[in-house]
N, C-alpha and C positions, 0 to 999 in steps of 0.2 A: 568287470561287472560287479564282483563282488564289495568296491568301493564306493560305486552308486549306490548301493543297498540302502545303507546306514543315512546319507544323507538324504534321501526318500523319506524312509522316520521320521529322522528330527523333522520335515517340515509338516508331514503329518502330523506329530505328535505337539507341533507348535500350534497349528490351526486351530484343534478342539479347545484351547486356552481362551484363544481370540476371540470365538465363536461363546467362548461360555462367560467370558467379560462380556462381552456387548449384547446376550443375554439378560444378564443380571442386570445392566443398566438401564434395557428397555422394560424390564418387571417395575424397577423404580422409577420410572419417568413419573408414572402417574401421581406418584408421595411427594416429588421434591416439587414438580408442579403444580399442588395443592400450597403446600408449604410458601412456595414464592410467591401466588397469587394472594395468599391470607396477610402478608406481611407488607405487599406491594397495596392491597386494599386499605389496610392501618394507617400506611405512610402518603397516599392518597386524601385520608380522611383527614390526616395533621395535617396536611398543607393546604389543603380547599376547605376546610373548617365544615362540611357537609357529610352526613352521614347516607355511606351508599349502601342502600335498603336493597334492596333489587339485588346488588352485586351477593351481599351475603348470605341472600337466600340461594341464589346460584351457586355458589359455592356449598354449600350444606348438601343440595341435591345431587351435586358431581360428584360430593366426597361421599354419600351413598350409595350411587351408582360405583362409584368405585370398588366398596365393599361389596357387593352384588356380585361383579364380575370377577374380583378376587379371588370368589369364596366359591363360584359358580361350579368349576369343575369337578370341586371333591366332593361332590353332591350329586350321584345319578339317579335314583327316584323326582318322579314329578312332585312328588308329593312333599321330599324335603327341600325340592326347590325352591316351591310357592312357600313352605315354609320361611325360608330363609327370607324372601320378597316380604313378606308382608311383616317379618318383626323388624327389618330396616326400614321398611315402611314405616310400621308404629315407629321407631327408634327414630329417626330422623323428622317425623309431623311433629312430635312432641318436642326437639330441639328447634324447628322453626316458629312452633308454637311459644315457647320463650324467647328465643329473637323477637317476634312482634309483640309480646308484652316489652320487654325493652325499650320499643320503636313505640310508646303508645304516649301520646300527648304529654300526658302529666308525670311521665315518669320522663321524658325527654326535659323536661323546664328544673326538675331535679340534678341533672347532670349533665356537665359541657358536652359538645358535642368528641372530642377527641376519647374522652372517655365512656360515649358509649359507643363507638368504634371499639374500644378495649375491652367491654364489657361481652361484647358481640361476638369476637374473638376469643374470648374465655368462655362463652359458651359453646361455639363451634370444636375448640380443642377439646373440651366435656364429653362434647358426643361424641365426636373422633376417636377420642381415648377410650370412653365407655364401649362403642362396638369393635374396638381391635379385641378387645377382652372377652366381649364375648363372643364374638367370633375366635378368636384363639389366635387371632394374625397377629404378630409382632411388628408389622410394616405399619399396621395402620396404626396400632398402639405408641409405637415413637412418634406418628406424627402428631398424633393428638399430646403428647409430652412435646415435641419442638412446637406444635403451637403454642401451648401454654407457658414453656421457657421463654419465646417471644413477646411475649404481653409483659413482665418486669424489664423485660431487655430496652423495649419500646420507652419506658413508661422515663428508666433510668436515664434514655438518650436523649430524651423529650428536657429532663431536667439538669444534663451535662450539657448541655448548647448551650447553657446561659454562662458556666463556668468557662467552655471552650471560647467562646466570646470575648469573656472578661480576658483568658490568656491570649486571646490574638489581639486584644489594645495595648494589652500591655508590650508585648512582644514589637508591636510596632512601635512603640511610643519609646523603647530602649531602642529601638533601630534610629528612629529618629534625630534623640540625645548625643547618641555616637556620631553619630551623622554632622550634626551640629556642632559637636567638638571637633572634626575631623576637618572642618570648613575655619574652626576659628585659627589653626593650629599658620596657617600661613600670613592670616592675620599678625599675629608675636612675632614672626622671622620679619616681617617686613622691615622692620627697624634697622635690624642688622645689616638686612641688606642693601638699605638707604646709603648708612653710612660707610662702605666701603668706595664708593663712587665720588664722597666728598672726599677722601684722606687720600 
């Protein structure tokens, strides 16, 4: 009996691990899930050359609500609830309020359409980043920094495809060359071996 003991523990003492991993990763669902939709919208808007207006107001409002519910529990007065509500409130109208300045006619015939994807996104990383801070969340603060790391990251890839390009013509066209040597090479033997058959 005394041998069961011990191993009893360890599987206890493994469980609370398990348990507090897959915790932490459902705290973060909702940051890397933000993060992948902001970057999946970008790479959307390079390839359909159309800016989706709609998607990134939705976006803005999730990632508010997100802040809301983050911040929800450390806050038990009503009163610093509604608090909290209505300067993410203010804080996020004000950020969609610059999105649709962005989105407005004449500022759209100013810039391609992939950059103001870009623009759109550096403004939603803005507010992102602005309310982790003030809120004091650190979750939400990196994500507004991976948003905005993403926007040179984008912008770089957007201008490396023309280089990666150039290196896959080239890389075929040495594939090629070989290729072509590699076919003349029994061309030259033939001779050779023409003449063993007359002698």
């Amino acid at each position: 009996m005394s041998n069961s003991a011990p191993k009893f523990d360890g599987a206890a003492a493994s469980s609370p691990t398990n348990s507090g991993t897959t915790y932490f990763l459902w705290q973060q669902l909702p940051y890397i899930v933000a993060l992948v939709l902001a970057i999946a919208g970008v790479a959307y808007t390079n390839a359909s050359h159309q800016p989706l207006v709609g998607y990134w107001e939705f976006l803005a409002l999730a990632i508010g609500v997100v802040c809301v519910i983050s911040k929800w529990p450390q806050f038990d007065s009503k009163e610093t609830r509604w608090q909290l509500i209505w300067t993410q409130a203010l804080h996020w109208i004000a950020v969609l309020v610059a999105m649709n300045i962005m989105l407005l006619s004449g500022v759209q015939q100013l810039l391609p359409t992939p950059a103001i994807s870009l623009v759109l996104l550096t403004l939603l990383a803005l507010g992102t980043f602005l309310a982790g801070v003030s809120l004091l969340s650190p979750q939400i603060a990196f994500l507004g920094l991976a948003m905005s790391i993403a926007v040179p990251a984008i912008s770089w890839l957007q201008q490396s495809i023309i280089f990666f390009l150039l290196g896959a013509v080239l890389l075929v066209g040495l594939g090629i060359t070989f290729w072509l040597r590699r076919d003349r090479r029994p061309n030259t033997r033939s001779p050779a071996t023409r003449s063993h058959p007359e002698g």
